[in-house]
N, C-alpha and C positions, 0 to 999 in steps of 0.2 A: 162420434159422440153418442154416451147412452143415453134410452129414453128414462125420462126419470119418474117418480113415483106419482109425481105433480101431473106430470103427461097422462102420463097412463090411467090418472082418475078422472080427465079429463077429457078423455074419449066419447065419440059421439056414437061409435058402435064397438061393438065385441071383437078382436080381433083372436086369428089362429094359431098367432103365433110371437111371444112376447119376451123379452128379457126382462128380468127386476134384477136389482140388486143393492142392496142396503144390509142393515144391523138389523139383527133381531130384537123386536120388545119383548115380545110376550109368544110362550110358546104352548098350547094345549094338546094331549094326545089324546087316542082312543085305541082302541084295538086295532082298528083296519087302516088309520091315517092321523094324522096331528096339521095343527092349523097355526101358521107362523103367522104374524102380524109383522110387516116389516116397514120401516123407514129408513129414508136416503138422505133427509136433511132438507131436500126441496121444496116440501112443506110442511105441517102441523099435522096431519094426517096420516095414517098409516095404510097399507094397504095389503090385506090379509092375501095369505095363500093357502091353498088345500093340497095337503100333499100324503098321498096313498101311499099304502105300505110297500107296495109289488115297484114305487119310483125308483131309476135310479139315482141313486145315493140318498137314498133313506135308511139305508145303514148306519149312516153317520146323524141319524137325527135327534140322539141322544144329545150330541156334542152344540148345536144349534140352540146352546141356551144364549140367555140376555147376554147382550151384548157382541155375541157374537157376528162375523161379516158372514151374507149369503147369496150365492145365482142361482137363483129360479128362472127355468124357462119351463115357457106352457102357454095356456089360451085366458086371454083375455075375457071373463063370460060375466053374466050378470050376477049379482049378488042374491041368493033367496033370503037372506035377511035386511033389513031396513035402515042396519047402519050406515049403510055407503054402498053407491052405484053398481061398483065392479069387484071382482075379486079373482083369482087365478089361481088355474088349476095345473097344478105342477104337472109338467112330464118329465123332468130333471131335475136335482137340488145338487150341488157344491158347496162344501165349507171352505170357504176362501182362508178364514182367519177367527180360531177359535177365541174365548172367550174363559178363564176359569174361574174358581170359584170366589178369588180374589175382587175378580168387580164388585166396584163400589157403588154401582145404579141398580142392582139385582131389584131392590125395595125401593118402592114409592113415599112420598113425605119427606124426605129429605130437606135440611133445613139451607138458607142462603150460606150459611155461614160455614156449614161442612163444604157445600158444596163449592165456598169458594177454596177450598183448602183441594180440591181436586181440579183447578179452572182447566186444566188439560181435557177434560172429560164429558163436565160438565154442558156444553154444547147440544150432545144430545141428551139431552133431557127437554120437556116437552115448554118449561120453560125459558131456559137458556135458547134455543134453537130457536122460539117464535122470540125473542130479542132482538135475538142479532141478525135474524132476517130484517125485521125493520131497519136493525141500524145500515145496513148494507141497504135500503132503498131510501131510506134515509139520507144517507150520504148522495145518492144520487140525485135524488132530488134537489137536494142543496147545488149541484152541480148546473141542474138543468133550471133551478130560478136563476142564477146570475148568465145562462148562456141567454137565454129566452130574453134579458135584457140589454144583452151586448156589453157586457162584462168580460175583461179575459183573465184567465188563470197567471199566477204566479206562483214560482215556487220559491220561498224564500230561505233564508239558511236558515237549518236547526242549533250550529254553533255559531256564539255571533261575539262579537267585544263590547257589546251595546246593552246597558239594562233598561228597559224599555219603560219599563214603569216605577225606575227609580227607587225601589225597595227594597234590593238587593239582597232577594230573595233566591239565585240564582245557585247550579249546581256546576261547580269548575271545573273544566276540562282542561288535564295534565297530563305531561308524559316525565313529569320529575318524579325525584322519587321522593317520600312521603320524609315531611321536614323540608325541604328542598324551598328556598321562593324567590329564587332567581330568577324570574320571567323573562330574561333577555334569553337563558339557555332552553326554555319551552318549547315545545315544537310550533309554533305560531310566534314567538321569538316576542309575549305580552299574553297578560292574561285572557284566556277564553272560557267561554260559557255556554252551558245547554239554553237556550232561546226560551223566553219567557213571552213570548210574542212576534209577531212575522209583520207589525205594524210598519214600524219605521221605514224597515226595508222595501214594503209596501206601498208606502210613498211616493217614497220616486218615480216606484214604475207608475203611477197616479197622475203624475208630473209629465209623464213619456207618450201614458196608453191612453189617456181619461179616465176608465175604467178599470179596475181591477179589482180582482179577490185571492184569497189565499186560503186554504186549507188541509191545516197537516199539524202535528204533535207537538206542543210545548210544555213548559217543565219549568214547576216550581217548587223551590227546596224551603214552602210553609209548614211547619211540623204541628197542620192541624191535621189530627183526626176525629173529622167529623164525615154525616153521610152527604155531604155535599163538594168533599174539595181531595184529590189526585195532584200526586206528584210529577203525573205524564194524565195529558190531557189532550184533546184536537179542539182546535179552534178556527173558526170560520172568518175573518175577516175583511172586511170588503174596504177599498178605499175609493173616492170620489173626487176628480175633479172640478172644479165650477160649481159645487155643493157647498151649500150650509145645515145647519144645526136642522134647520125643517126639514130641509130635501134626505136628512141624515135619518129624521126619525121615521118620517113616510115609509123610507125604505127599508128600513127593520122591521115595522111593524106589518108591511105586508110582507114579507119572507118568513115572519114568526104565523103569520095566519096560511100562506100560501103550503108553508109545510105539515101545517095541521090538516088541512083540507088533501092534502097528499096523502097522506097514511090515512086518513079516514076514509079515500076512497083506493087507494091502492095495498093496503094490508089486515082488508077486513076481515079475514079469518085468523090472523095474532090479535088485531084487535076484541075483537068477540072472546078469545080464550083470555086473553089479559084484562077483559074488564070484568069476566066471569068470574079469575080469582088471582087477581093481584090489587084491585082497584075497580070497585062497583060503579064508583061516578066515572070514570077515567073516558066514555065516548060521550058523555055528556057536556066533560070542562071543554073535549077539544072542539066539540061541535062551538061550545059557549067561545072559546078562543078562534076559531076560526070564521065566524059569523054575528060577531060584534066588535065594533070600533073602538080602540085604547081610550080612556078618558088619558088625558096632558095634566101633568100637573106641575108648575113650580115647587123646587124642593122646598121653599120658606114656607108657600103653601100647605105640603103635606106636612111639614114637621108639625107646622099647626094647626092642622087637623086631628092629628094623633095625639097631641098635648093634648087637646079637649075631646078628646075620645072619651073618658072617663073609665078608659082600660089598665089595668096595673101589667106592665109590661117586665118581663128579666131586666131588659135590657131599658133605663131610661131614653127618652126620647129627648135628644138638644139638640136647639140650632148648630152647626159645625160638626158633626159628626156624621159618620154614612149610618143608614139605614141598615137595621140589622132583618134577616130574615122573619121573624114574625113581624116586625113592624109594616115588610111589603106586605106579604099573605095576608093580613088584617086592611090594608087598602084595598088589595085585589079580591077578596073573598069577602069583606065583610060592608065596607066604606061603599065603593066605588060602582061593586059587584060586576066588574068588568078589569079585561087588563089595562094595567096601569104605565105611561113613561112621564116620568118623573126627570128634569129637566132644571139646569140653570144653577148648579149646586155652587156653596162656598171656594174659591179659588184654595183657600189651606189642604184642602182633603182632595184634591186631583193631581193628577202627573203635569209634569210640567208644559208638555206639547199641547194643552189645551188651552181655544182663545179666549182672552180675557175679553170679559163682556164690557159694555159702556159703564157700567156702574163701578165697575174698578173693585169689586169685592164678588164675582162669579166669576164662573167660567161657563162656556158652551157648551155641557156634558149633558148627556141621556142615560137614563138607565130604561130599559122595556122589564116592565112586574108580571108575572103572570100566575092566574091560582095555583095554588098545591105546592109551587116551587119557587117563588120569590123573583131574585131577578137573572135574568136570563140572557139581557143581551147590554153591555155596557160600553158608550162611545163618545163622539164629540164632534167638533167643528174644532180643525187643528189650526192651530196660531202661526199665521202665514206672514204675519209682519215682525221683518226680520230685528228689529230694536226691541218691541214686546217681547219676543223669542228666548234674546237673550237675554234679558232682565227678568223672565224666568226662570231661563236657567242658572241665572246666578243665585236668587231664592231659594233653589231647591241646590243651589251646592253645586252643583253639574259643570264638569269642564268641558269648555268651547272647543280643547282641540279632541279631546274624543268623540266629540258628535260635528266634527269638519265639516262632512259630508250630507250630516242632516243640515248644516247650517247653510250649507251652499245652496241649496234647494228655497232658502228664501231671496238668495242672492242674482237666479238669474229664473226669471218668469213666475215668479212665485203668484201662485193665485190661490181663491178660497180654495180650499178642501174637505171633507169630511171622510168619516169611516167611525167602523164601531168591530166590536168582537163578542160574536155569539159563540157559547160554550155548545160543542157539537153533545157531551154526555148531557148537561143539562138538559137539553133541546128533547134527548132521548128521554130523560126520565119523565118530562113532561108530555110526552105521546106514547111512553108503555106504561106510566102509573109504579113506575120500579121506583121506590123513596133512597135507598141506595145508591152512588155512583159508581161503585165498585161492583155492583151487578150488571151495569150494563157498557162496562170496559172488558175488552176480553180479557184482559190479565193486567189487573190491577194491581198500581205503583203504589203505593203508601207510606206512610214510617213505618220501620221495621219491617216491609215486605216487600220483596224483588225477588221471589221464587222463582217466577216458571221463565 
């Protein structure tokens, strides 16, 4: 394994003898030598080399522009200038893999929008690169809260016969040919579908394990384009046994501060460059989300809150409808000045697996608000009594014998349960200050786009 650029600036002393090897950013010459700035990807930083005319393969240093791959070996030694600790002093250069004039990163300023038209590329660039580092400890972190609690992994299926949230929103998966809708000659021999959720199936093993979580890619065929909603999306969702609507929110809400306080202490140099210039406030909301308590709020509550706001909103504000994104942002940024979950909404406007409350006109749902981005993580207290169960599903239309199997699950041990599902981009946009969701997915699904 090589050492990488991250290592190497991390050195407690000078060493004799060193390999680099990365792309070149930026290249300056002079008469007797030229000085490559190179990165690997391993961190935000670059780490210059010096490399004399009399080196071998400084013939080829012409060729050593942006973009291009390069092996520097040489000494480890300290930097006479002030930008950074170390620097290396070539005794060899190789061009691995040149670069021509064609690259599209040559020039700095690049706007999001060009650059998602290159997403193959883009990566390295000083933005994209401190991104998806985060999202890559990001994601781990999310892994290491639910171990640290005794949660176990599940992996649930990406095609599924099931629409989980009853919207039928979903994207069909077929091996007929087009006109065709014979589903008994299908290769699943009945309709199938890209997964809109890993819930249901999630369940069970809830039912099996006590604990479990799931995350991994789901897919909704919403023909919005806006900067908050993906046609292919990762979703976190956690299910609980012996849990209710409380024990449901507790647990969101410290996994939305637990992972704040992760990246604020484990990616402090993306963070520092992304609050420099992407989002000036952005370590101050997570510090503000990480180290203050959600206010709770019944939905009847906030609706009428924001009725007498004396705010003129796009969107009007009425009992029985969801909450649209400014109306949370204006709780959590302006009302409450803290994150907000918002709790006990109208039974009309929920999916049907959630418990109906005593009052026979809610259900047991949560929503967690947080500033900048609205809401973030959306769940419940699932409806474990199997006659409520199906007198929902008959409400919502839903036949009994295609959810068999979820119904069986009331039939033999059925106990409270809870879970919720936090949007992994979301999560992202809200700990890199990226207002876009198509910047911080590597290769963004949308209407009209399925390039790379």
């Amino acid at each position: 394994m090589n050492t990488t650029i991250r290592e190497w600036l991390a050195m407690e002393s000078a060493c004799d003898a060193v390999v680099v090897q990365g792309w070149v950013r930026t290249r300056r010459d002079s008469k007797a030598f030229s000085f490559l700035e190179l990165n690997d990807g391993s961190c935000l930083r670059n780490l210059q080399c010096v490399v004399d005319a009399g080196v071998p393969g400084y013939d080829r240093i012409a060729e050593c522009t942006t973009g291009a791959a390069v092996r520097v070996e040489g000494r480890l030694v300290a930097s006479p200038g002030g930008a950074q600790k170390w620097e290396v002093r070539a005794t060899a250069l190789e061009l691995v893999g040149g670069a021509d004039e064609t690259f599209p990163l040559q020039k700095k300023g690049h706007t999001p929008e060009f650059l998602r038209t290159v997403a193959h590329l883009r990566p390295r660039t000083n933005l994209y690169g401190s991104i998806f580092r985060v999202r890559s400890r990001l994601s781990y972190a999310v892994h290491r809260f639910f171990q640290e609690r005794g949660f176990f992994h599940v992996h649930t299926p990406i095609l599924t016969a099931s629409d989980c949230e009853g919207a039928g929103e979903m994207f069909r998966v077929t091996t007929l040919p087009a006109g065709e809708d014979d589903f008994a000659k299908d290769f699943f021999a009945r309709q199938a579908f890209l997964t809109v959720s890993g819930q249901l199936e999630g369940e069970t093993f809830a039912t099996a394990l006590g604990r479990i979580y799931t995350f991994g890619p789901t897919f909704r065929a919403e023909n919005s384009n806006t900067t908050r909603h993906a046609a292919e999306f990762w979703m976190i969702e956690p299910e609980m046994a012996f849990c209710d609507l409380a024990g449901d929110m507790e647990t969101a809400e410290a996994q939305v501060k637990y992972l704040a306080r992760a990246m604020l202490e484990e990616s402090p140099e993306e963070l520092e460059f992304l609050n420099k210039f992407v989002d000036k406030g952005l370590r101050e909301r997570l510090e503000f989300v990480a180290g203050r308590p959600f206010e709770r709020l019944p939905y009847a509550e906030a609706v009428d809150i924001l009725q007498r706001s004396g705010r003129t909103f796009e969107y009007p504000v009425e009992y029985g409808q969801n909450l649209q994104s400014e109306h949370e942002r204006w709780l959590t940024e302006e009302h409450c000045r803290c994150p907000v979950t918002v709790f006990d909404y109208p039974k009309e406007i929920k999916p049907f697996y959630m418990r109906l409350n005593d009052d026979g006109r809610t259900v047991a749902a949560m929503d967690l608000l947080v500033p900048g981005i609205g809401e973030i993580v959306g769940g419940s207290q699932r409806e474990e009594r199997l006659d409520v169960l199906r007198a929902n599903m008959a409400r919502h239309h839903l036949s009994e014998e295609s959810y068999w199997w979820y119904v069986d699950l009331r039939r033999y041990g059925s106990v409270p349960h809870a879970g919720y599902g936090l949007g992994f981009e979301r999560l992202l946009m809200l700990v890199t200050g990226v207002s876009n969701i198509r910047d911080v997915i590597p290769f963004a699904r949308t209407p009209g786009h399925c390039e790379f």
